[in-house]
C-alpha positions, 0 to 999 in steps of 0.5 A: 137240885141245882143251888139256883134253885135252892136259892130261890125256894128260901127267904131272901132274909135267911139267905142274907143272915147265912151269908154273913155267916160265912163271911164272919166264919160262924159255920163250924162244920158242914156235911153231906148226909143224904143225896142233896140233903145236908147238916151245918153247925154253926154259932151265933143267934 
């Protein structure tokens, strides 16, 4: 799956809340767990 269309198939909202996420350094660890199937830790509410 190509993440444009990943994209598209999430809320904008929650797009929103994990790119501030990221931009604030709340994403702790990330892994690939299965062909296009991935696990984050991250903190926050």
């Amino acid at each position: 799956m190509k993440l444009k269309e990943i994209e598209n198939s999430i809320d904008p909202i929650i797009l929103e809340r994990g790119a501030r996420y990221r931009e604030n350094g709340h994403i702790l660890s990330i892994e690939e767990v299965g062909p296009g199937l991935y696990r984050a830790e991250v903190e926050g509410e």
